[in-house]
PAVEX-234521 format. One record per residue (C-alpha): residue in three letters; x, y, z. Coordinates in steps of 0.1 Angstrom, whole numbers, padded with zeros to 4 digits, always signed. Example, Ala and Ser with C-alpha at 12.3 -4.5 7.8 and 13.67 -1.06 7.14 Angstrom:
BEGIN
ala+0123-0045+0078;ser+0137-0011+0071;
This chain:
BEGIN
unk-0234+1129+0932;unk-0199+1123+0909;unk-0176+1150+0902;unk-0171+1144+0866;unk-0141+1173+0864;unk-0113+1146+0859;unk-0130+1133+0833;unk-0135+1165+0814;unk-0101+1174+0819;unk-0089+1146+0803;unk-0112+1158+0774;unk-0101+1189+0771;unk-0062+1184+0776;unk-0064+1153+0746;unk-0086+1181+0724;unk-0061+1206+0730;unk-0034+1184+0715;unk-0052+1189+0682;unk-0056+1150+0671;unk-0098+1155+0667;unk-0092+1183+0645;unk-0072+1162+0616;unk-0091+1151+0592;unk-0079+1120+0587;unk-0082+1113+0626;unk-0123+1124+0617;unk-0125+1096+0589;unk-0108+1068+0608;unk-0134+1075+0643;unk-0162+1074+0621;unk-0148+1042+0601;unk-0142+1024+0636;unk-0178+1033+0647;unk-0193+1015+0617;unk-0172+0985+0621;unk-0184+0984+0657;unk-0215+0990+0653;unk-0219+0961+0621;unk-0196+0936+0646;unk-0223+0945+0675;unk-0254+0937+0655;unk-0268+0908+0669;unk-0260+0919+0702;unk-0277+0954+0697;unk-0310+0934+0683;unk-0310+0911+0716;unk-0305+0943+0744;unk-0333+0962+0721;unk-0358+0934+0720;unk-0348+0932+0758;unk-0356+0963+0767;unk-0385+0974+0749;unk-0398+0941+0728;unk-0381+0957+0697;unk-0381+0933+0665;unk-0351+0926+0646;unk-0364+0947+0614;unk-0376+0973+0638;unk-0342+0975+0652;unk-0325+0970+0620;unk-0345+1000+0605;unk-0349+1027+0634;unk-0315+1022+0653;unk-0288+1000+0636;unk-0293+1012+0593;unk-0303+1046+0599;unk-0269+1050+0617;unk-0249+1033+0596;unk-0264+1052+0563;unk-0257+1082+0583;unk-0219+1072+0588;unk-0216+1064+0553;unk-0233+1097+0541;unk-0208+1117+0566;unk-0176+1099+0549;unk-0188+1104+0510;unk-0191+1141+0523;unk-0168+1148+0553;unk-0140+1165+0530;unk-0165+1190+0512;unk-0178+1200+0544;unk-0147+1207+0566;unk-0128+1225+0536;unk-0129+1259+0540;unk-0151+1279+0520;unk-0144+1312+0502;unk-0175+1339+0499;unk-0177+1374+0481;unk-0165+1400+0500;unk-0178+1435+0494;unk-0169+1460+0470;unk-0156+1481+0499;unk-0130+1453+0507;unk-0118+1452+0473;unk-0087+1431+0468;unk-0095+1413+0504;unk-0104+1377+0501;unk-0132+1364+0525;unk-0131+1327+0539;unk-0153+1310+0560;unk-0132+1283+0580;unk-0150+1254+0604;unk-0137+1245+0638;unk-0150+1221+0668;unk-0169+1235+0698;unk-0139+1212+0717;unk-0163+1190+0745;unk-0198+1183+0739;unk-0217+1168+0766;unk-0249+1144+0747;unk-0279+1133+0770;unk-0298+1109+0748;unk-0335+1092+0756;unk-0348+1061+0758;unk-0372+1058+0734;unk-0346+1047+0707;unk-0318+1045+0729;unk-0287+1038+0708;unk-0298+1056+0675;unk-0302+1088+0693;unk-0271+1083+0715;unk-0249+1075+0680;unk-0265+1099+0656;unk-0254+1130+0676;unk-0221+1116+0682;unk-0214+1115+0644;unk-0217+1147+0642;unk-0195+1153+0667;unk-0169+1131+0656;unk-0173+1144+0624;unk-0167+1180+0633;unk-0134+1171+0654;unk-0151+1171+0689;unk-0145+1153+0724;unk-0177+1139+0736;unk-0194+1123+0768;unk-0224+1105+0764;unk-0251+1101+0790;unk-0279+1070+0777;unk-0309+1067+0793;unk-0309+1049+0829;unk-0348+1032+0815;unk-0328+1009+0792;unk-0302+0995+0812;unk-0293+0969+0785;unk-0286+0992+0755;unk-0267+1018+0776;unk-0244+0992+0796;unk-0236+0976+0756;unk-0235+1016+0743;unk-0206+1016+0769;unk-0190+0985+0754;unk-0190+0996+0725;unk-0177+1035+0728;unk-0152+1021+0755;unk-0141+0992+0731;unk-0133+1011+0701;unk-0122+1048+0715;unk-0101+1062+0746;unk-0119+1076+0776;unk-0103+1110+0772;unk-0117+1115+0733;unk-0155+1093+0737;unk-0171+1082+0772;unk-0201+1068+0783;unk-0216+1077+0812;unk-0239+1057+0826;unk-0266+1066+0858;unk-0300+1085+0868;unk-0314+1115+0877;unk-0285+1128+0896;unk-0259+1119+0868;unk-0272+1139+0843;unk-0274+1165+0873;unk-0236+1166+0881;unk-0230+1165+0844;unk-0249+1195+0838;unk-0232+1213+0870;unk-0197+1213+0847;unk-0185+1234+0820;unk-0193+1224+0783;unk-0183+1237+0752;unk-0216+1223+0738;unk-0245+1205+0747;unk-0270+1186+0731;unk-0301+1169+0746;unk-0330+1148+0735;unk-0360+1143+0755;unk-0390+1161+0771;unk-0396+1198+0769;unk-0397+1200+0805;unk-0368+1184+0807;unk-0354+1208+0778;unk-0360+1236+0800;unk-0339+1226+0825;unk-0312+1220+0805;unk-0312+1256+0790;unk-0314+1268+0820;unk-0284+1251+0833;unk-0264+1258+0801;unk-0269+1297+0803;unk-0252+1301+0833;unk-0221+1293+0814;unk-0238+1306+0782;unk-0228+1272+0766;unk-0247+1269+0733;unk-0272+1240+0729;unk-0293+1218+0706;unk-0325+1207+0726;unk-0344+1178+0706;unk-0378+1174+0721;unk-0412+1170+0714;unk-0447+1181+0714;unk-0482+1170+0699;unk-0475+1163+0658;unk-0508+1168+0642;unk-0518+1145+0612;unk-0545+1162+0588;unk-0562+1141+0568;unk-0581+1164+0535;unk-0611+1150+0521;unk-0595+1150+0488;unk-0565+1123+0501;unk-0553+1088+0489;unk-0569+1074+0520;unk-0559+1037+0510;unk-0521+1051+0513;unk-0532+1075+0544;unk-0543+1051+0562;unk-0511+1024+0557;unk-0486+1053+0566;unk-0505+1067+0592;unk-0506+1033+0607;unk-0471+1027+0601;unk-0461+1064+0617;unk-0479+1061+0644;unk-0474+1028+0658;unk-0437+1020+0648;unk-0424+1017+0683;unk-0453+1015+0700;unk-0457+1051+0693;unk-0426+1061+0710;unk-0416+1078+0685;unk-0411+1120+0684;unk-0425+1126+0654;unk-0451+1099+0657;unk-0485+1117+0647;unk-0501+1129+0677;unk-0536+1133+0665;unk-0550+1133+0633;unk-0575+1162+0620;unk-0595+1146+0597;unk-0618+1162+0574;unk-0654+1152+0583;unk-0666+1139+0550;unk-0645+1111+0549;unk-0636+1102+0584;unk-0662+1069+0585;unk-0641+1061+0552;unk-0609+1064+0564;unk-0614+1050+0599;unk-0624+1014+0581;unk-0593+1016+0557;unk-0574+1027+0592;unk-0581+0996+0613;unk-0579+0975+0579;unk-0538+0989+0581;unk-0536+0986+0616;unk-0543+0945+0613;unk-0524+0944+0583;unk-0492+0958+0598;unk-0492+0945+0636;unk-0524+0919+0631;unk-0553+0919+0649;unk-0541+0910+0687;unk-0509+0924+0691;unk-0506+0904+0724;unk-0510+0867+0711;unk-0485+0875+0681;unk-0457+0887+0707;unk-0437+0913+0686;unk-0451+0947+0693;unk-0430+0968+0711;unk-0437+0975+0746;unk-0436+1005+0765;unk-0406+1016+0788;unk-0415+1015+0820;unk-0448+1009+0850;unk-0448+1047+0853;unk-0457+1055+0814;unk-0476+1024+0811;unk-0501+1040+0839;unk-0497+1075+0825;unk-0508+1060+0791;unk-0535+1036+0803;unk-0551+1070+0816;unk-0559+1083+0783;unk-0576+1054+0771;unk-0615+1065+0780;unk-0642+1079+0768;unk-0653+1066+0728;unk-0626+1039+0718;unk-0630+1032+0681;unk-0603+1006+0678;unk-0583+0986+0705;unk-0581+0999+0739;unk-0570+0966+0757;unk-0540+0967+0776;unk-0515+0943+0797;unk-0494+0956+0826;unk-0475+0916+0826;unk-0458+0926+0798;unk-0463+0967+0795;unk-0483+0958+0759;unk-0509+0986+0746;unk-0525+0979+0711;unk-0529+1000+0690;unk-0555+1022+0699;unk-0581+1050+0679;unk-0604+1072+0700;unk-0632+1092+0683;unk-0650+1123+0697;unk-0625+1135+0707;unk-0618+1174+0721;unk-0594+1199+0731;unk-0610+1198+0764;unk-0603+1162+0769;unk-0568+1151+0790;unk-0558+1130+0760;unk-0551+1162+0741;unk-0536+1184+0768;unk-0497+1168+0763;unk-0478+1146+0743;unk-0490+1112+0744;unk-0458+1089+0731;unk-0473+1058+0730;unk-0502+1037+0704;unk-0533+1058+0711;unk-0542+1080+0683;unk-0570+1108+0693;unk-0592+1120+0661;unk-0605+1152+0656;unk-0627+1166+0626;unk-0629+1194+0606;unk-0652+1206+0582;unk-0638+1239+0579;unk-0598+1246+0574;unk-0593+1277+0589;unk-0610+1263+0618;unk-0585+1233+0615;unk-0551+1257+0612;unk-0566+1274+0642;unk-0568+1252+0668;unk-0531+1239+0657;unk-0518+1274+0662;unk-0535+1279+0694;unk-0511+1253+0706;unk-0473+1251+0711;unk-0455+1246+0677;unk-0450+1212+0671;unk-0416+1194+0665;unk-0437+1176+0629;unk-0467+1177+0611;unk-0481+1159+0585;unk-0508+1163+0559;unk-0528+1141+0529;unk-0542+1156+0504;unk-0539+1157+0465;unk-0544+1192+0466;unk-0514+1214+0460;unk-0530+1243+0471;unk-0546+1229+0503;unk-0511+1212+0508;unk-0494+1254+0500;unk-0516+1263+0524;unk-0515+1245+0553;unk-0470+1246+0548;unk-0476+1285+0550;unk-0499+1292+0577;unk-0489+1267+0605;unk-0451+1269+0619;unk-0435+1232+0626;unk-0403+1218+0631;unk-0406+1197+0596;unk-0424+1167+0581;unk-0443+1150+0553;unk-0469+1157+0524;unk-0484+1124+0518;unk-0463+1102+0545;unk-0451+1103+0581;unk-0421+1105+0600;unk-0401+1092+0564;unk-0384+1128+0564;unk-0357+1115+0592;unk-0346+1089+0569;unk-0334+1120+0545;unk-0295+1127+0559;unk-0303+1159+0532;unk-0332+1178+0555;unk-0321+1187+0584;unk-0339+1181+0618;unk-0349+1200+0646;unk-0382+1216+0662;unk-0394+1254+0667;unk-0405+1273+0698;unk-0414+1247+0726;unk-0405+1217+0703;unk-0366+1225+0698;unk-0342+1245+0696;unk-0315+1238+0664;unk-0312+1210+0642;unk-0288+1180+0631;unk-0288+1153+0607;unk-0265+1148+0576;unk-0246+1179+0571;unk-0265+1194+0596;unk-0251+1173+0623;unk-0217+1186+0610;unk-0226+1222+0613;unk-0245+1217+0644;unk-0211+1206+0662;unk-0192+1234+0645;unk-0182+1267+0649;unk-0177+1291+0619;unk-0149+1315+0623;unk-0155+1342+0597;unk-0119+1355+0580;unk-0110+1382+0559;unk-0077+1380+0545;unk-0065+1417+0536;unk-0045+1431+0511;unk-0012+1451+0515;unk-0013+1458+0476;unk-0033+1487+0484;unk-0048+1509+0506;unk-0078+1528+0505;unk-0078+1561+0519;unk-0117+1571+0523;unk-0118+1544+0553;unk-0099+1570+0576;unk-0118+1595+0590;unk-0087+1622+0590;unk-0090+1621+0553;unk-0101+1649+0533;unk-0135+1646+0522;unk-0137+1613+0539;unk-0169+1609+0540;unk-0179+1621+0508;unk-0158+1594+0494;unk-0175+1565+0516;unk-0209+1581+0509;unk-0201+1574+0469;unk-0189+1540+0476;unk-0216+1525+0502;unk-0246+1537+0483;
């Protein structure tokens, strides 16, 4: 196992020297991570169609725009967001002035997956660019072409001792987690979250843990289920389903589940066709080991699909009916193009069996209802998600994202990537104008006084 303390020494000494906390030094980072990212386009498209079968558009939309949208939301608002900011201060601290000031954690360590393995390395680092941090990133060791160019890149356009790539397995991201960080932040599995945590206490470093969890999708008997079933489709197999906030299962209402399960395989072929394996462009899953793990769930009543090809690690799109919480399919989060469906005829049955369960990093519901769609926002805890669409919120840099309980811990995203990486150093600037006497406890009828003021 490395010793990775050189490394972070450099780190800390260049941070100490102040250059990431000028603001102009934050602009030009971010500036030369766009320009590398738009000069290492085509190259990004060929290692993520290498490793995981990813389209162009696919890549274009889930990993190369959404970053560079990011950067350029980050710029317009950068100077807003690092200014300090003056609050009220109390009557009690009259003629004080109250500011609140924003400052770098100094060296974040960011352990990224491999589901969409440079987005979710680069989107974090923005942040931390963009609140005047070091960073070391550690990609995922499953997609060996987009970490070993994620290295090119980072080493290409920044010093060692400001941004670093770190590349390796298991026992990498064990040695990292063995050093001292000012901050960490991790995307992956929950058990995986767990351990992280636990590592990071022992230094009581703070954290952001991205992870996971089964998303439900509930479908009302009073929803546009021509639109339901195109975004559902669309959410749920983007990726082969490797996708966080893909739907997990959808809850739909039993009235209009024979409905909706025609209009859903109808979307299905319309977005990926109707043999995913003879059209060559659906995205394959990551490795042997999750192929198998996924394989195992297909059983039992298989609506749509079901056929699978370990030559090529290809599921299609898949829909399973009669479904239960008993079955295995249902017991953890399944990350990859089988959808499990569940009915309800009653809600509160519904909202149940959700909260029963771990809360889950999204949730999405259809319905035209306002009150159904009131109803189901106050009663089930989730990390975030959509009324009337799926997994569109992360496009928003405006809504912050992060899970709850078992699905997350903290959130980033637009300007909450910037706060995420920053600290907020509360000052109160007093004056010597004055000075108010009933404060001291030696003064007559002290408390009296303070009594009258802090009513």
């Amino acid at each position: 196992m490395n010793d990775y303390k050189e490394l972070i020494q450099k780190q800390r000494k260049y941070f100490s020297k102040g250059h990431t906390k000028s603001l102009e030094f934050r602009i030009q980072a971010l500036q030369k991570l766009r320009d590398s990212i738009k000069s290492n386009e085509q190259e990004l498209m060929d290692a993520l169609n290498k490793v995981l079968n990813k389209s162009e558009f696919d890549s274009y939309i889930t990993e190369i725009g959404i970053l560079l949208e990011e950067i350029r939301f980050t710029l317009k608002h950068i100077k807003k967001w690092a200014k300090p900011r003056k609050v009220k201060s109390s009557i009690a601290q009259f003629g004080a002035k109250s500011m609140i000031y924003t400052e770098p954690y100094g060296v974040a360590l960011v352990i990224s997956p491999w589901n969409y393995p440079f987005e979710l390395a680069v989107a974090p680092l923005i942040g931390a660019i963009a609140a005047g941090n070091c960073a070391v990133l550690k990609p995922s060791e499953l997609t060996p072409a987009t970490s070993e160019l994620l290295e090119k890149i980072i080493s290409g356009t920044f010093p060692e001792e400001y941004i670093a790539v770190v590349q390796g397995g298991v026992e990498t991201s064990q040695g990292l987690l063995k050093e001292k960080w000012d901050y960490i932040f991790f995307t992956g599995s929950v058990s995986v979250g767990k351990m992280i945590m636990e590592a990071a206490a022992k230094s009581l470093t703070p954290v952001t843990l991205e992870l996971g969890g089964k998303s439900p999708c509930i479908v009302h008997k009073d929803a546009n289920l021509v639109l339901a079933a195109k975004r559902i489709a669309w959410g749920k197999f983007i990726n082969a389903g490797q996708t966080c906030v893909a739907p997990d299962y959808l809850y739909i209402h039993r009235e209009v589940q024979d409905e909706f399960l025609s209009l859903f395989q109808k979307a299905i072929v319309e977005l990926y066709t109707d043999d995913v394996f003879k059209s060559g462009e659906f995205t394959r899953i990551v490795s042997e080991r999750h192929f198998n793990r996924l394989t195992h769930f297909i059983k039992g009543s298989i609506h749509y699909g079901g056929k699978h090809e370990s030559s090529s690690l290809t599921i299609e799109p898949t829909v399973l009916t009669d479904v239960t919480w008993e079955d295995d399919v249902m017991k953890e989060e399944i990350f990859g193009p089988i959808l499990p469906v569940l009915t309800y005829s009653d809600h509160s049955d519904m909202i149940d069996g959700i909260n029963q369960r771990p809360k889950p990093l999204a949730l999405y519901v259809f319905s035209e209802s306002e009150s159904f769609q009131q109803t189901i926002l106050e009663k089930i805890s989730f990390g975030g998600g959509c009324i009337n669409d799926t997994v569109y919120h992360l496009s928003s840099p405006y809504l912050p994202f992060g899970g709850v309980g078992e699905s997350g811990v903290g959130a980033y995203r637009g300007k909450g990537s910037f706060d995420t990486f920053s600290h907020e150093k509360s000052i109160l600037k007093q004056t010597t104008k004055v000075d108010f006497p009933f404060r001291y406890q030696n003064r007559k009828n002290g408390l009296k006084l303070l009594k009258k003021v802090i009513k």
